[in-house]
C-alpha positions in Angstrom: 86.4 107.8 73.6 90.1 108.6 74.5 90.1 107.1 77.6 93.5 105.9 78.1 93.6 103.0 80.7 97.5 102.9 83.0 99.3 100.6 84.5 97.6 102.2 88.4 94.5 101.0 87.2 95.3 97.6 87.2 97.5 96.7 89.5 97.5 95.0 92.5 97.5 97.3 95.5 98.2 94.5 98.1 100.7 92.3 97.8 103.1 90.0 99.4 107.0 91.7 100.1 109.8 90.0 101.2 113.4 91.5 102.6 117.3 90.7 101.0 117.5 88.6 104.5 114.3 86.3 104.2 114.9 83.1 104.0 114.3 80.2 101.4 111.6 78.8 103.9 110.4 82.0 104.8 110.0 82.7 101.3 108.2 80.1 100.6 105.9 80.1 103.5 104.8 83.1 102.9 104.1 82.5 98.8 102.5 78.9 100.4 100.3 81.4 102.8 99.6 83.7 100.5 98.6 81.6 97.2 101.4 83.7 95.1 104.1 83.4 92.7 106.4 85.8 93.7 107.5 88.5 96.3 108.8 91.6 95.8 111.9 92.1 97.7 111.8 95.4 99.2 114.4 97.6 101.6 112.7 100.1 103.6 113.9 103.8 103.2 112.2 106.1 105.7 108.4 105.2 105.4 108.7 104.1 102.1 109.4 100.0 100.8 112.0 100.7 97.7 112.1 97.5 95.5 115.5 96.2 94.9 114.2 92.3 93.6 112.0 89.9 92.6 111.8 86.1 93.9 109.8 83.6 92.1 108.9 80.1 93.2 110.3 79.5 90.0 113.6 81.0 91.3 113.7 78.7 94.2 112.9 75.7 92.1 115.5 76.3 89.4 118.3 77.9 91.5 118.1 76.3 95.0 116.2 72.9 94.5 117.4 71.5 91.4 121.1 72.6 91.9 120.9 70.5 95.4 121.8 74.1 97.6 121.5 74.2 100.9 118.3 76.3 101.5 118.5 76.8 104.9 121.8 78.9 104.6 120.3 80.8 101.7 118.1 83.9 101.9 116.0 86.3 98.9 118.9 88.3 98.1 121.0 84.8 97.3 118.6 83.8 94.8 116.2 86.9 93.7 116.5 89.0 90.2 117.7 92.6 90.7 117.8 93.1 86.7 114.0 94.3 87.3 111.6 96.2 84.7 110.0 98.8 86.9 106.7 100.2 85.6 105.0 103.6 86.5 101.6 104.5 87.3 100.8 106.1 84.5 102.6 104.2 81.9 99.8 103.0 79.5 98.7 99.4 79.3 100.2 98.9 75.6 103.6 100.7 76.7 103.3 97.7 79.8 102.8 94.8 77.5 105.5 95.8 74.9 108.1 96.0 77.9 106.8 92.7 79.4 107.8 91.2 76.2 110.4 93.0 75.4 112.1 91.6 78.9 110.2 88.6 79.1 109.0 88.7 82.1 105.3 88.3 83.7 105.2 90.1 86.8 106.1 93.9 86.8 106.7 95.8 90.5 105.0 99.1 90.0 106.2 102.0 91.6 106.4 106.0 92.3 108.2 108.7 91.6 111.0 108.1 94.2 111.0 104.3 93.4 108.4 103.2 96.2 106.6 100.3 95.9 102.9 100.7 95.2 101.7 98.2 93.4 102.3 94.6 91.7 100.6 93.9 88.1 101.0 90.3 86.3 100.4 89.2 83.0 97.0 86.9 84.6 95.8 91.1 85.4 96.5 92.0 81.4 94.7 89.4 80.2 91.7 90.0 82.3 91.8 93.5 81.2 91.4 92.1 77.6 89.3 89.7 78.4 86.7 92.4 78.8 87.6 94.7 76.2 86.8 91.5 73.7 84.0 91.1 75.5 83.0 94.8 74.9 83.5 94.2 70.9 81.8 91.5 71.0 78.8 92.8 71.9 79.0 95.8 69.8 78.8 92.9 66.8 75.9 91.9 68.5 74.4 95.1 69.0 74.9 96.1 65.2 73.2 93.2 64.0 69.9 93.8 66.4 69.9 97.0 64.9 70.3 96.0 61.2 67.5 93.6 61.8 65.2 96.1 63.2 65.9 98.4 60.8 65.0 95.9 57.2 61.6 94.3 58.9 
């Protein structure tokens, strides 16, 4: 009882980053190579990888391909989202899925105290998370009725 699951404990540790100067087709490559949605668009302060933006193949699709843009004079910070929710390690999972609504969003950079990138968590990790905790109710329904029918034989 009382155990209080965060947004650290699900997310994504590794994932794929991108820079304000990668471009369209670098982009895309590496979401092609990678078999993901998105990259986080990252600067690099010191050791750490601040975010400063979000690219979606969406993104490309919806600003670059079906406005007819030229792609190949285009880079991440042409196209990515900089109005970004940011989520901490510990924030709780409810406190994540209220903000992800909230926003409307479905992919939410995690990061530190000084704004480094450590993590990536989607609405796909969420929903597994759930997936299981259903799971776990159902089989204390299960469990209650073995022990009601033991109990009146």
């Amino acid at each position: 009882m009382g155990e209080r699951l965060t947004t650290g404990e699900i997310c994504a540790r590794v994932l794929t980053i991108a820079f304000r100067t990668t471009t369209m087709a670098g982009a895309a490559r590496l979401m092609r190579e990678n078999h993901v949605g998105c990259l986080v668009v990252v600067e690099e302060h010191g050791a750490e990888r601040v975010v400063v933006g979000m690219l979606t193949d969406r993104d490309i699709v919806t600003a670059v391909v079906a406005t007819d843009l030229d792609a190949s004079v285009l880079c991440a910070e042409d196209v990515m989202s900089t109005d970004l929710l940011l989520a901490r390690e510990d924030d709780s999972l409810i406190d994540l899925v209220r903000s992800m609504r909230r926003k409307g969003v479905r992919r939410v950079p995690v990061v530190g105290f000084s704004g480094e990138l450590l993590g990536l968590v989607t609405l796909d990790d969420v929903l597994d998370v759930l997936v299981q905790e259903l799971g776990l109710l159902v089989s204390a329904i299960h469990s209650e009725g073995q022990r009601e029918r033991q109990m009146r034989r």
